[in-house]
Structure formats: structure tokens, C-alpha cells
N, C-alpha and C positions, 0 to 999 in steps of 0.2 A: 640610400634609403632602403629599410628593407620591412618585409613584410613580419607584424610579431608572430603569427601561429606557421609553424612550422615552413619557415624560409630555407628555400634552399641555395649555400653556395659553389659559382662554378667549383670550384675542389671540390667538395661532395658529390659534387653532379657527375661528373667525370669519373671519379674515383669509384664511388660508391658501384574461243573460248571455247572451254569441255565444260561447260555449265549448261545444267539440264534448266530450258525455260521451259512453263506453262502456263496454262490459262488461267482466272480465277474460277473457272469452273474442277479444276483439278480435284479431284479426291484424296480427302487426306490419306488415305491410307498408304500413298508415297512417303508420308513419314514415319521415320518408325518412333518406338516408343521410346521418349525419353525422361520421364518419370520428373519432369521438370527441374531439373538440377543444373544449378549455374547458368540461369540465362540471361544473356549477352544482345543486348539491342543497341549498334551505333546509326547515331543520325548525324546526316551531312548536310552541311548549309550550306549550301551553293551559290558563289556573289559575292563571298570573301565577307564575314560578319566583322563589323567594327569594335574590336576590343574593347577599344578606351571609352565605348560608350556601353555593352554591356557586363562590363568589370571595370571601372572607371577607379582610374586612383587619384582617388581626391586628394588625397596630403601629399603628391607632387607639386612642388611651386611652379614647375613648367605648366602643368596640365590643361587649368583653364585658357591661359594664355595661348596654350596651339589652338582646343579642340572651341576655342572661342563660346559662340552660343549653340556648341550640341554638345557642350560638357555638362556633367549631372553632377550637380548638387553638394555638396558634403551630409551627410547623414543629420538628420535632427532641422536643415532646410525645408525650405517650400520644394514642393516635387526634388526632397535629395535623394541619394542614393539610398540604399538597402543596406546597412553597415556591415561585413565582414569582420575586419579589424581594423588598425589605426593608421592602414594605407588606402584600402581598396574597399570598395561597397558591390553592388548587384547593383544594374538598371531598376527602377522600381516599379518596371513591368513584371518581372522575375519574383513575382510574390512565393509561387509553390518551391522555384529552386530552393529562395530565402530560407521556406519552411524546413527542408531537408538540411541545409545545411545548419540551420539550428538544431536541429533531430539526429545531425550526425550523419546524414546521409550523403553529403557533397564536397565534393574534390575540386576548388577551382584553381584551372592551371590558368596563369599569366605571363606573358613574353615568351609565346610557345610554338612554333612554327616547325614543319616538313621540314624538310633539307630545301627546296627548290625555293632561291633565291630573285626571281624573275617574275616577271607578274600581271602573266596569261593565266586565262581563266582556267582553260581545258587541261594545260601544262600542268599548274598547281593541282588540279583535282586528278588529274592521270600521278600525280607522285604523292600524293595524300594519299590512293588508293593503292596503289600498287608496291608500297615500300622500298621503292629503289632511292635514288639520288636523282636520278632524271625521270621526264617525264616517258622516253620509250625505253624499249629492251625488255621488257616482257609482256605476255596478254593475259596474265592474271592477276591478281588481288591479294594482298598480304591474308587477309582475312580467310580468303579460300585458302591458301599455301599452309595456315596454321591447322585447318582443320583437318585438311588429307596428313599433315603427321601426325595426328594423334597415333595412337597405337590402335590395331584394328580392329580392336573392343570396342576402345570410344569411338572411333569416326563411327559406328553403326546406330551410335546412339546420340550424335549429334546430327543434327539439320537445320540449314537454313532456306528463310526466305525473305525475299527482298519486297518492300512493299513497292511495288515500283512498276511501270509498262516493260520494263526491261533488265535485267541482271544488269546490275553496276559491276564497274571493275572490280572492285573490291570485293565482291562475290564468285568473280568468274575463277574457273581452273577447275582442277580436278575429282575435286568436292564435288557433291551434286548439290544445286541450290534453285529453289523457284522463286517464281516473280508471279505475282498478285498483287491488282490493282485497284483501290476506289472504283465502283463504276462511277463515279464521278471525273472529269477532265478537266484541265485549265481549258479557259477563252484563249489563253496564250500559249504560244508556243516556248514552250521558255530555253528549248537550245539554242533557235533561232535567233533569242535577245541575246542568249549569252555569247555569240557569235557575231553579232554586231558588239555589242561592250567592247569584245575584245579588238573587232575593225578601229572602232572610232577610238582606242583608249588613249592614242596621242593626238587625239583634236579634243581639246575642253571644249570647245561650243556644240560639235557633235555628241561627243558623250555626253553633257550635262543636257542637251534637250530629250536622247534616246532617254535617258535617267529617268528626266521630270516623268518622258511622257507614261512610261510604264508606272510609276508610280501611283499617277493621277489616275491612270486606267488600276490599278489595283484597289486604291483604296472606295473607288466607287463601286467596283466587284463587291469588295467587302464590306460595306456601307449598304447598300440596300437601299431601303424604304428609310434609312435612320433619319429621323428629323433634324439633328444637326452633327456639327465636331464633337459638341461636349456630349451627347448622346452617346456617338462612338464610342468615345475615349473610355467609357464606365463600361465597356464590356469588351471581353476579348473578339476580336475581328473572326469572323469564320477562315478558317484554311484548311485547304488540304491536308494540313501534316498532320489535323486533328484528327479526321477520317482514316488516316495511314495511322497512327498508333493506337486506335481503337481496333483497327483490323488484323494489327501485330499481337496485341494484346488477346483478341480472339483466336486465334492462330495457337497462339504459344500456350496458353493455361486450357486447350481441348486436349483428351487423350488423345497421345500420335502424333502432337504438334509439334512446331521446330522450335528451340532453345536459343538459336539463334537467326536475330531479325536486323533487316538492315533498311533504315527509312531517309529519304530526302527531301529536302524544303528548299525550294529554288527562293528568289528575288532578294537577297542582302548587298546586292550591287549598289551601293547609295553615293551615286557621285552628283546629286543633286537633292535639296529640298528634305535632307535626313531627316531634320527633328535633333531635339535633345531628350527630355523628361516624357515630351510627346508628339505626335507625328510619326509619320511614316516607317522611320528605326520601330521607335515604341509600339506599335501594333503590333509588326513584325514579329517584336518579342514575346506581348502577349501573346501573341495568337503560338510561337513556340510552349511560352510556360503552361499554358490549357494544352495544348498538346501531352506533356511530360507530365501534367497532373491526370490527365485522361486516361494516357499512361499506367500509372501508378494505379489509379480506382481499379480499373479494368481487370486489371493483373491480377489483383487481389491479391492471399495469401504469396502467390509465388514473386513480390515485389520483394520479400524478405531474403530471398536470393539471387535476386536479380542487380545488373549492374548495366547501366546506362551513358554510352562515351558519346558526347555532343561536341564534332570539331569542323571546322573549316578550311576551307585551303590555304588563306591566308589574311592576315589581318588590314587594316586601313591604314592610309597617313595621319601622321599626330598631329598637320595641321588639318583646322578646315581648311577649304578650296573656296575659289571663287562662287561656286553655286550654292554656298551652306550644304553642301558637301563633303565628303572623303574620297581620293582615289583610293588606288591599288595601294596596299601596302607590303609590310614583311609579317612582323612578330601580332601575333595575336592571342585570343585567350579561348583555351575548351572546360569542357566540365564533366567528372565524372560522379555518376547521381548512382542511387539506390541503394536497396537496403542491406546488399552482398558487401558495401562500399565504408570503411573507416573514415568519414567524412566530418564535418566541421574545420577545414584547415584550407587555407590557400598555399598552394607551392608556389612560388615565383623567386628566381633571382631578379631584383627587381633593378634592369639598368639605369633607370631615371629617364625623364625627355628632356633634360637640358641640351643644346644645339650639337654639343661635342660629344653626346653620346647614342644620337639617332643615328641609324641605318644609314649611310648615302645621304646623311642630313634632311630626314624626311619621314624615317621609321622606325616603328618600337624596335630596337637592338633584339632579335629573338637568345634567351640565354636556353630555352631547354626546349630538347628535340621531342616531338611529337611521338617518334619511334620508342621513346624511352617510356610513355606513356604504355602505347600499345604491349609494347613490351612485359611492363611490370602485368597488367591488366592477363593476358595471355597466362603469363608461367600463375600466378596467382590464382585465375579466376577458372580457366579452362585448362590448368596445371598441362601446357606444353611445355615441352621440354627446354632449357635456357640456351644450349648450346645449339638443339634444331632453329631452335629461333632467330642464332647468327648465322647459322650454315644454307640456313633454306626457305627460311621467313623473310628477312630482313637483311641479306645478303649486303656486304661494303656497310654494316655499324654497326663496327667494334666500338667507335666512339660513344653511342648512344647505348649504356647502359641501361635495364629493367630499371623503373622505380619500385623499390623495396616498402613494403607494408601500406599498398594502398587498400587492400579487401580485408574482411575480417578473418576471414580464413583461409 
């Protein structure tokens, strides 16, 4: 089965830290002026976001049958999906992406995974960040390693910063980059959970109760004074990540601000009590797509050259699990949003979920490298160079070629 709007096959595919942190009290004047050109905001979902529930491919005959009751809909359903094309929809949380990618604005990538094959939390997000094949061997970040080769024109007029208490790997290195944060904090610690996750990840009864119980503590965070579910459900849940892309968004469109912003959204761990159309995934999402529309208002004018990469460490299992849950998986889906961005098309080689063709008989088969993402995004967007890119970026993927013509220019 393959995707109609520009599918891609493996052939083609193939073929084709010294990081300055600071306070939020910092003055901008550490940035220098970058006249707003080409800006670059990735956000990391941290928890491993379940694919097949926000890019669900409905015209799979496997699909419902794994993802049982957290499968979404076929389009034109009660609570279905958000139609793409005649494989794949959006969660119908995803109202704003929807919009962009009717407008042209959106890129979603499906059965897309890192290299790292294993499926520790810290591992996947240290090789999502860091662009190796493993999780150690360097302390820096793909991200920083592309920026210090710019030439030494651009690196003077590039900067970033990380909406974050602390520079992510993916920031750290040579580059200078700061960290600015909400005054606002979680109640929870959230390395701390993702740390237990990763303890209990071979006990189901220990993971599905750490699961529930952060869940239930979130959604009452986020709930408030709401009078019930159905109250909830009619508006996006408050989060942090809406706070962080409103503070990105001020950052970036001030004279002197950085062009490039790097934002993260913990709790996609759902190995209990997900949800399908709604529940626990589904806020989650909202409370993402008000983020990315927050985003986009904020920005203003400079959304029209701006480009927005939303990825994960790694994706879920195709079945549910015993909790009405998902574990750990492989292959998962990201999305590249804005208005720098050639968008209305999904790329996926799309392997199918019948049993002979999951992962270790469990996971979306990953067909396309994450790096190829970055990659194209990079030489295209922040025009580094292709070959610094194998030699010094993204060092051992040769395999993982740029994708070609994802920006408008």
C-alpha cells in the first residue's frame, strides 16, 4: 500500500559541552542581528509519540485490528481522522497542522525513525540529538555541529536558543547557544519519570501503573476547576510547550534575536490508558497543535520563512497492550510545518502492519532515516554545505541521503 501524494520508494530513497548557557534574565544583546532570515524551530517530544495514533493509516486492513480501541477513525467517521490522502489522516486533535497542510504548509513524514534500534528512552533521545548511530561518542548535537560550519559570515548571524532550563544535546558544542525558560515549572519532575519508564520498561504491571499514575496526575494539572471530560475535551489542555513557543516566538521576531529555537514537551510515554479520538494521547496533541498555532500567530510576518521540524525519539507498538496502551516502539511519524516549507504531501514508504512485515513482529518497519530529514532541511533551509554535512554533521550516513525539494527555496 502506498501513500497517493508523493510516496516515496526505498530506490529513491536510497538512491536519490562548549555551549554558552544563561539565565532568562540574559540580555539580548548576546544576539546578534540576524535580520530574521530562515528560521529554524525544532521540537522534541519526549516519551516516544505514538505514530499510528497521530498519522493513523486508516486504509491499512492491519491497523484497527493491532491499535484496537486507540485506532482513529477513517475520515468522514464519528471522532475520524483528519483526511491527508487515501492512506493516512492527522489525529483530529491536529486541527492547526490540518490547516497548514491544506495551505501547503506541511510535510508529514511516516515510518521514520533515528538509526537507534533499541528502546531506552535516554539512548533514543542522546542519537535523535546527537546524529550518530549510537547513543555515546560525542557531547554535542547535530544541530550545533551544523551551525559552527556555516561559513564565518553566517555562524555570526546565526543564533540559537533553547526554550529549556538547560541546553539539550542537540544544542550543545561549539556554537554558542542559550537556554531560557518559562518562569513557569512542572509539579513533576519529568527526568525523574523518564527514568523510572525506562527501570520498569520490562515489568508491564510496573510500567502500566507508573503510566496511569502520571497521566492521572496530568490530566488533573490540566483540568483545573473544568467541570467535567466533556468540558475538557472542547479546549486545548494548558501546557508548558505553549508557554515555550510563545517565548520562541518573542525571542526570534525582536531585533537581535536568534533564528534558531529548540523547544521540548515531555509526557508521550503512554503505556497506559492512551485514549483514541480522546483521552490522554488526544490532549496531549492538542495541547501540541495550540502550541504550533501559538507558534505561527506569534511569529507573525516571519512564519513565511520559517520552518518547523516536530520529531521524536521513537515510535510505539502497532499493538495495543494489555493497559489500553502502547510500549516502546521503532518506526514513528515527524512533521515538517511552515511557511519556508513545500508542504501538502506525506512522504512515507509505507511498509504495511500485516504480521510479516512489523519490526521483531511488534513495530512499524522504519523505511526512512530521520537524518535524511535533517539533512534535506539543513542544505535547503540553512544552505550548509552537503558534503560538511556527511563529513561533520552526520558523520557514518552515507546511507541516509538529503531529501530533495522539501523548502520553497
Amino acid at each position: 500500500m502506498r501513500s497517493s501524494i508523493d510516496t516515496l520508494n526505498r530506490r529513491r530513497f536510497l538512491l536519490s559541552s562548549g555551549a554558552l548557557a544563561a539565565s532568562a534574565a540574559m540580555p539580548n544583546v548576546l544576539f546578534a542581528y540576524t535580520g530574521g532570515s530562515a528560521p529554524l524551530v525544532v521540537v522534541i517530544l519526549r516519551g516516544a509519540l505514538d505514530g499510528l495514533a497521530a498519522v493513523p493509516p486508516y486504509a491499512d486492513p492491519d491497523y484497527a485490528g493491532l491499535h484496537r480501541e486507540l485506532a482513529i477513525a477513517a475520515p468522514g467517521g464519528a471522532d475520524g481522522a483528519l483526511a491527508l490522502d487515501n492512506t493516512f489522516g492527522l489525529h483530529p486533535s491536529l486541527g492547526f497542522l490540518h490547516e497548514r497542510y491544506l495551505g501547503g504548509e506541511l510535510i508529514v513524514f511516516q515510518a521514520a525513525a533515528s538509526p537507534y534500534r533499541d528502546r531506552s528512552h535516554f539512548d533514543g533521545q542522546n542519537v535523535l540529538e546527537n546524529g550518530l548511530t549510537k547513543p555515546i561518542g560525542t557531547a554535542d548535537g547535530w544541530l550545533n555541529r551544523a551551525l559552527a560550519a556555516l561559513p564565518r559570515s553566517a555562524r555570526f548571524t546565526r543564533r540559537a536558543v533553547a526554550i529549556s532550563q538547560n541546553v539539550p544535546l542537540i544544542l550543545r558544542g561549539d556554537a554558542p547557544a542559550l537556554s531560557k525558560s518559562p518562569a513557569a515549572t512542572p509539579d513533576i519532575d519529568e527526568d525523574l519519570l523518564a527514568r523510572l519508564a525506562d527501570l520498569y520498561s520490562k515489568d508491564d504491571w510496573f510500567s502500566a501503573r507508573l503510566s496511569e499514575g502520571v497521566q492521572t496526575e496530568k490530566l488533573a494539572d490540566d483540568s483545573g476547576a473544568m467541570a467535567s471530560q466533556q468540558h475538557m475535551a472542547a479546549r486545548p489542555a494548558p501546557d508548558r510547550i505553549t508557554s515555550e513557543a510563545r517565548m520562541a516566538a518573542t525571542l526570534m521576531r525582536s531585533d537581535g534575536g536568534p533564528n534558531i529555537a529548540v523547544l521540548e514537551a515531555s509526557g508521550w510515554d503512554t503505556h497506559a490508558n492512551q485514549g483514541g479520538a480522546t483521552g490522554a494521547l488526544a490532549q496531549r496533541l492538542l495541547g501540541l497543535d495550540h502550541a504550533l498555532r501559538t507558534l505561527a500567530d506569534e511569529l507573525g510576518p516571519l512564519w513565511s520563512q520559517t520552518a518547523v521540524l516536530v520529531v521524536t525519539e521513537f515510535g510505539r507498538t502497532a499493538a495495543m497492550n494489555g493497559t489500553r496502551g502502547t510500549d516502546h516502539g521503532t518506526g514513528g511519524c515527524a512533521f515538517l510545518a511552515g511557511g519556508a516549507v513545500r508542504g501538502g504531501r506525506v512522504i512515507a514508504d509505507w511498509p504495511g502492519l500485516a504480521h510479516n512485515a512489523l519490526l521483531d513482529g511488534r513495530d512499524l518497519r522504519p523505511t526512512l532515516d530521520l537524518r535524511s530529514v535533517f539533512k534535506g532541511v539543513l542544505v535547503e533551509h540553512l544552505h550548509v554545505d552537503a558534503s560538511t554535512l556527511a563529513a561533520r554533521v552526520f558523520p557514518d550516513s552515507s546511507g541516509a541521503r538529503p531529501l530533495q525539494g522539501l523548502m520553497r527555496s
